[in-house]
C-alpha positions as CSV (number, residue, x, y, z in Angstrom):
1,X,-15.5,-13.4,-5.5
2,X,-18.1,-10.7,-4.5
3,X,-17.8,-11.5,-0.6
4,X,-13.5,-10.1,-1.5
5,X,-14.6,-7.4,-3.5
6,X,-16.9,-6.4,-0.6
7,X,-14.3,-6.8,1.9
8,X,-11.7,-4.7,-0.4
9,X,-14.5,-1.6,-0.9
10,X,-15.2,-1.7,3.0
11,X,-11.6,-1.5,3.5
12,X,-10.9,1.4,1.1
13,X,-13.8,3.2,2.7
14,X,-12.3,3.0,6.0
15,X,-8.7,4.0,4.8
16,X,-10.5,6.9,3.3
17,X,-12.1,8.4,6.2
18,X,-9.1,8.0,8.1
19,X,-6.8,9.5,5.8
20,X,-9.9,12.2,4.9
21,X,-9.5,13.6,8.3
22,X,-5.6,13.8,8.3
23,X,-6.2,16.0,5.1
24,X,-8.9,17.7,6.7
25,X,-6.7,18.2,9.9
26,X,-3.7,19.7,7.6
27,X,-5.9,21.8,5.3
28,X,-7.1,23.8,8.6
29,X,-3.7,24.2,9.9
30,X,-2.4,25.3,6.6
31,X,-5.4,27.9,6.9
32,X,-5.0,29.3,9.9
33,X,-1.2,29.6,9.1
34,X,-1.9,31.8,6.4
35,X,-4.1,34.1,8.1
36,X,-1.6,34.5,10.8
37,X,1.2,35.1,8.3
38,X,-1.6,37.9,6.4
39,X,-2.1,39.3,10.0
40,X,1.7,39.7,10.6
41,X,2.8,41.0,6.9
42,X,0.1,43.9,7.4
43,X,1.7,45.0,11.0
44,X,-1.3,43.7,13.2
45,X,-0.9,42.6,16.2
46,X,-1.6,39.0,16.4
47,X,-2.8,37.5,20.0
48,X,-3.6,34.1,20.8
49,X,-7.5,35.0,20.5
50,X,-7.2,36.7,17.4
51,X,-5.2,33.2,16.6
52,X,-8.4,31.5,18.0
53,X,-11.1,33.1,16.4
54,X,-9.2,33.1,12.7
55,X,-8.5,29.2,13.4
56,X,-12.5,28.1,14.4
57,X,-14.1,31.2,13.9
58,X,-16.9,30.4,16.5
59,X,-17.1,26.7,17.6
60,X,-15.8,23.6,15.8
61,X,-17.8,22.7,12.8
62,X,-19.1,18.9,12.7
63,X,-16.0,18.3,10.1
64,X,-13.7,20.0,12.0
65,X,-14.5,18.0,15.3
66,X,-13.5,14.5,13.4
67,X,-10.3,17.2,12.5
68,X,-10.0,17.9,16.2
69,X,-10.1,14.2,17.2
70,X,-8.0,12.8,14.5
71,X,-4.7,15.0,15.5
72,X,-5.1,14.9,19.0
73,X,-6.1,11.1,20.0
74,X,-4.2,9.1,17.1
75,X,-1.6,8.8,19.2
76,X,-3.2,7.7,22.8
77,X,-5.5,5.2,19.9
78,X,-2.4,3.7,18.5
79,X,-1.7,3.2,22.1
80,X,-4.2,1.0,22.9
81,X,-4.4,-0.6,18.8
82,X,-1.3,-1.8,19.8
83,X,-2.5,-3.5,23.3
84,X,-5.5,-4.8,21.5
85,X,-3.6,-6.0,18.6
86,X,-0.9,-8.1,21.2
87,X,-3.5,-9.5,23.7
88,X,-6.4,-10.5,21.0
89,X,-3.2,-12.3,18.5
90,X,-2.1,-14.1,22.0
91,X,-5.8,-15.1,23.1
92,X,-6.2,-16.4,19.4
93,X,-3.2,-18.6,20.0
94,X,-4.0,-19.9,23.1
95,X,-7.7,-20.2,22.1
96,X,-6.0,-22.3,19.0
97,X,-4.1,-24.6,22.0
98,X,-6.7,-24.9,24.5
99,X,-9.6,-26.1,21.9
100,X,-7.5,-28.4,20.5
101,X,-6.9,-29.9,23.9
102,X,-10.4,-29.6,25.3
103,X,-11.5,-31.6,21.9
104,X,-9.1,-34.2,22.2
105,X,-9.7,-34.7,25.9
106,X,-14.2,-34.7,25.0
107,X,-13.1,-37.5,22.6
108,X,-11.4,-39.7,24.8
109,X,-12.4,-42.9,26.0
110,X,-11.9,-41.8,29.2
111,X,-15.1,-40.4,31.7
112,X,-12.9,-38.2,33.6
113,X,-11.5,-36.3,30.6
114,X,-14.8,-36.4,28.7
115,X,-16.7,-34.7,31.8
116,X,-13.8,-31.9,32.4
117,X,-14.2,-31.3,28.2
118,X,-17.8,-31.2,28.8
119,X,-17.7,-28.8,32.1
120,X,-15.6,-26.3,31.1
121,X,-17.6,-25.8,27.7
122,X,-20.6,-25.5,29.5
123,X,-19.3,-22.8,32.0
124,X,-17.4,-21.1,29.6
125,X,-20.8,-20.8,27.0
126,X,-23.3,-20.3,30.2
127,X,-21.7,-17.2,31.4
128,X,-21.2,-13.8,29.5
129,X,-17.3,-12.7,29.6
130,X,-17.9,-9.7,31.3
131,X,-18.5,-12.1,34.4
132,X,-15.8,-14.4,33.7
133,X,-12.9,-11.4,33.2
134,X,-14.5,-10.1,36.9
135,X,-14.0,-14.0,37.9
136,X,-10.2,-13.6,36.7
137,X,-9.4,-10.2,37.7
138,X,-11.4,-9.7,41.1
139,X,-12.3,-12.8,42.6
140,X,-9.1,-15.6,41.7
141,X,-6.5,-13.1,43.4
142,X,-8.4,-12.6,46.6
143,X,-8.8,-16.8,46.3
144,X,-5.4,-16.9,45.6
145,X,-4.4,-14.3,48.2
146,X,-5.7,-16.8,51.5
147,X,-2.7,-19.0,50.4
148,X,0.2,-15.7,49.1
149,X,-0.6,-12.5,50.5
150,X,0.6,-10.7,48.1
151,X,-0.5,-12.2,45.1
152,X,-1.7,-9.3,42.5
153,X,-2.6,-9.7,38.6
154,X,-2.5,-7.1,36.7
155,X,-5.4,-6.1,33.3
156,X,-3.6,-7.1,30.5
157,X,-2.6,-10.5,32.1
158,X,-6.4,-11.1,33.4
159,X,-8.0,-9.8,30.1
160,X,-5.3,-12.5,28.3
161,X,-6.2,-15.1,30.7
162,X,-10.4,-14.4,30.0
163,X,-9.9,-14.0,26.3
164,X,-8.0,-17.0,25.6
165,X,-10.1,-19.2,27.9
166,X,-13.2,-18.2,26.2
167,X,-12.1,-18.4,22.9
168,X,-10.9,-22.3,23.9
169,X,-14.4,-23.2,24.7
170,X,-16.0,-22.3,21.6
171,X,-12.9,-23.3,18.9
172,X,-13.2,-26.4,20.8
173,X,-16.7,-26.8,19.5
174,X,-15.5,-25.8,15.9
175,X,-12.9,-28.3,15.8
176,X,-15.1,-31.1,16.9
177,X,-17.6,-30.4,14.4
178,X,-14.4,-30.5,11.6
179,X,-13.4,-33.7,12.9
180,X,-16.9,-35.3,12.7
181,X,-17.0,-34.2,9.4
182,X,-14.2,-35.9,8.3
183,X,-15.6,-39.5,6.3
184,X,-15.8,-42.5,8.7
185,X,-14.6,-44.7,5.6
186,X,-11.2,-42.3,5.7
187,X,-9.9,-43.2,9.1
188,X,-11.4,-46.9,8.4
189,X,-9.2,-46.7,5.3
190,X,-6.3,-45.4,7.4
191,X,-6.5,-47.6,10.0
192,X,-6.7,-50.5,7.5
193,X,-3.4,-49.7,6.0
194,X,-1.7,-50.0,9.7
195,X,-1.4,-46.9,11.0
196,X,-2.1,-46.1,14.4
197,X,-4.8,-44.1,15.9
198,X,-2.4,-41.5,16.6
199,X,-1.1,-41.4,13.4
200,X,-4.6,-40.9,11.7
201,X,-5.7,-38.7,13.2
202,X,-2.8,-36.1,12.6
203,X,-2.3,-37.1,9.4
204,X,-5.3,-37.7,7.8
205,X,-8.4,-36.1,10.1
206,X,-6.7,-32.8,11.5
207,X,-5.8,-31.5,7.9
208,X,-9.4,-32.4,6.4
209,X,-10.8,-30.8,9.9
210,X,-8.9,-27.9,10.0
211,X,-9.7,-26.9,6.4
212,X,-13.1,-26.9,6.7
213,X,-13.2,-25.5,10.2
214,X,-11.6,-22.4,8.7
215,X,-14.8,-20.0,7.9
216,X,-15.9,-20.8,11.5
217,X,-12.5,-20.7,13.0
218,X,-11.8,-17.0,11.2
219,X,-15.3,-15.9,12.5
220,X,-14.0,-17.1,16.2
221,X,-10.6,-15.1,15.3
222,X,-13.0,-11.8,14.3
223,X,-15.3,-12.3,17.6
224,X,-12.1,-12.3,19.8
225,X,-11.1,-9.5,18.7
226,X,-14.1,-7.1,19.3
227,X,-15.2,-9.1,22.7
228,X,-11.5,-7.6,23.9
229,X,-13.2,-4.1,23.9
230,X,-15.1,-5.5,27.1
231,X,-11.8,-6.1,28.7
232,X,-12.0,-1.9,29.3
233,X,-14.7,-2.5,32.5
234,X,-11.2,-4.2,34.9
235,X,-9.1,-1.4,33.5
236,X,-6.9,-3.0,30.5
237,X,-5.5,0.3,28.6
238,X,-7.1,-1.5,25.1
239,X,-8.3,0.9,22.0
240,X,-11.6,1.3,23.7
241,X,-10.2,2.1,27.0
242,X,-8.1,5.0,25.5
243,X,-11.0,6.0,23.6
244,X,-13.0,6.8,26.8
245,X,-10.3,8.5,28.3
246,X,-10.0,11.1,25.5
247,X,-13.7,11.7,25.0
248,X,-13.7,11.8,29.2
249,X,-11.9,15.5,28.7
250,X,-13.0,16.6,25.0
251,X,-16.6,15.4,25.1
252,X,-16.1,14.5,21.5
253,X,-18.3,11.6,21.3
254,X,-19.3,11.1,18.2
255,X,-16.1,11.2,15.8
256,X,-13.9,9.5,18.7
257,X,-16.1,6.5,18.4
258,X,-16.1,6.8,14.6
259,X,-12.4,6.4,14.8
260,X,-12.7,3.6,16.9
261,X,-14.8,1.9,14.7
262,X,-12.7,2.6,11.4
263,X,-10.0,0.9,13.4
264,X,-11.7,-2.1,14.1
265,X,-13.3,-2.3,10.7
266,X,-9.4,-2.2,9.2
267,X,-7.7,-4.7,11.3
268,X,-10.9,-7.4,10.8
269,X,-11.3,-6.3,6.7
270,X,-7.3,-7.3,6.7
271,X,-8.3,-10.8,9.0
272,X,-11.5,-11.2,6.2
273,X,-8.9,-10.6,3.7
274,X,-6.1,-13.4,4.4
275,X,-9.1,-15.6,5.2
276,X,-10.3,-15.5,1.6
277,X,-6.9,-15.9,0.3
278,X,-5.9,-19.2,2.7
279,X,-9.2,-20.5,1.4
280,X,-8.4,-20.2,-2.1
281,X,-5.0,-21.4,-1.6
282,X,-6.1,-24.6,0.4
283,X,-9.3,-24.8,-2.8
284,X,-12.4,-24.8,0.2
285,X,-13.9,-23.0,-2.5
286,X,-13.1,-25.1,-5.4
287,X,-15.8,-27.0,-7.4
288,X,-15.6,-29.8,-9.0
């Protein structure tokens, strides 16, 4: 109950400095307006550095930077929300599909399955994802390109393709650490009654499995999403990658990345949020 109540004040703070900004932003316009209009109803002559000087009066104050940034970049960082938001929900899903794969294939009875399971786990968690979206981005097309000239792929694609592949690694792990959790005597039970291995294990392990897998597997979701900002070194047009751009030409450092950060602390507050609530719904939480 505190952990939601924490979650619920960090995402009220966020909302606050967001929408503290916006009022910030209107309550200089609406200033400036005024003095122009007092300027104009007195018969002065009103030039665009008399304009200027009434609307900053000297440089922006620290305040009115966050102002600055706030009505200029919101829309080139809803931009790139939006791209984050699309490739990070699409890695999640594939992450979701490969690790449930890669686990099934490092429990098989099978050598040849066991040892691809184990391999690609061990590259994946080995290597940091900065190399492996280089890997995907720079090195497969020119492999691929000895075979079809003109084979291209472009960020978004690569970044999906590196996201979702290292996401399948490590949900991979989660799932076989649910699945082990799961009582022997269960499936012994199960398979007692006559039902097939199959059978078992999607009826009575995954459901266990998955439910307790679901802190771990929510953390996974959370860690997708913010390892997608290092998608921005092979050029994907993400929040962070926008972000840059705009500080690039304004030099507004400092409440650009602030943004940034209040959008990332939203979306994964909302992600903590529906967490919590699944839990409750599915009792993990419930004591006996």
């Amino acid at each position: 109950m505190k952990k939601s109540v924490s979650v619920i004040v960090c995402l009220a703070l966020a909302l606050m400095v967001l929408f503290g900004t916006f009022a910030l932003v209107q309550a200089v316009e609406t200033t400036t307006t005024g003095a122009v209009a007092t300027m104009t109803e007195s018969g002065t002559a009103v030039t665009d550095t008399d304009v200027k000087e009434t609307a900053t009066d000297g440089p922006p104050t620290f305040l009115e930077q966050f102002g600055i940034v706030f009505n200029d970049a919101t829309p080139l960082m809803l931009d790139g929300l939006w791209v984050t938001i699309q490739v990070s929900l699409l890695a999640i899903v594939f992450g979701l599909l490969i690790g449930l794969v890669t686990c099934f294939l490092g429990r098989s009875k099978y050598f040849i399955f066991r040892a691809i399971s184990a391999t690609y786990v061990w590259i994946i968690r080995g290597t940091p994802m900065i190399v492996q979206a280089f890997l995907v981005f720079f090195a497969m097309p020119q492999l691929i390109q000895m075979w079809i000239s003109d084979f291209r792929i472009d960020p978004i694609t690569a970044g999906l393709i590196t996201l979702s592949l290292n996401a399948g690694a490590y949900m991979s792990e989660i799932f076989r650490g649910g699945i082990a959790a799961v009582p022997k005597g269960q499936v012994e039970a199960a398979r007692s009654l006559g039902l097939s291995s199959f059978r078992t294990m999607i009826k009575i392990v995954l459901p266990q499995a998955f439910k307790m897998s679901i802190p771990s597997l929510v953390n996974q979701f959370i860690i997708t999403i913010k390892d997608s900002s290092i998608l921005t070194a092979i050029g994907m047009a993400d929040l962070v990658s926008q972000a840059r751009i705009y500080v690039g030409s304004t030099y507004l450092f400092f409440p650009t990345y602030i943004m940034v950060a209040a959008y990332y602390l939203v979306i994964i507050s909302a992600l903590m949020i529906v967490s919590k609530l699944l839990e409750k719904k599915l009792n993990y939480d419930k004591k006996s």
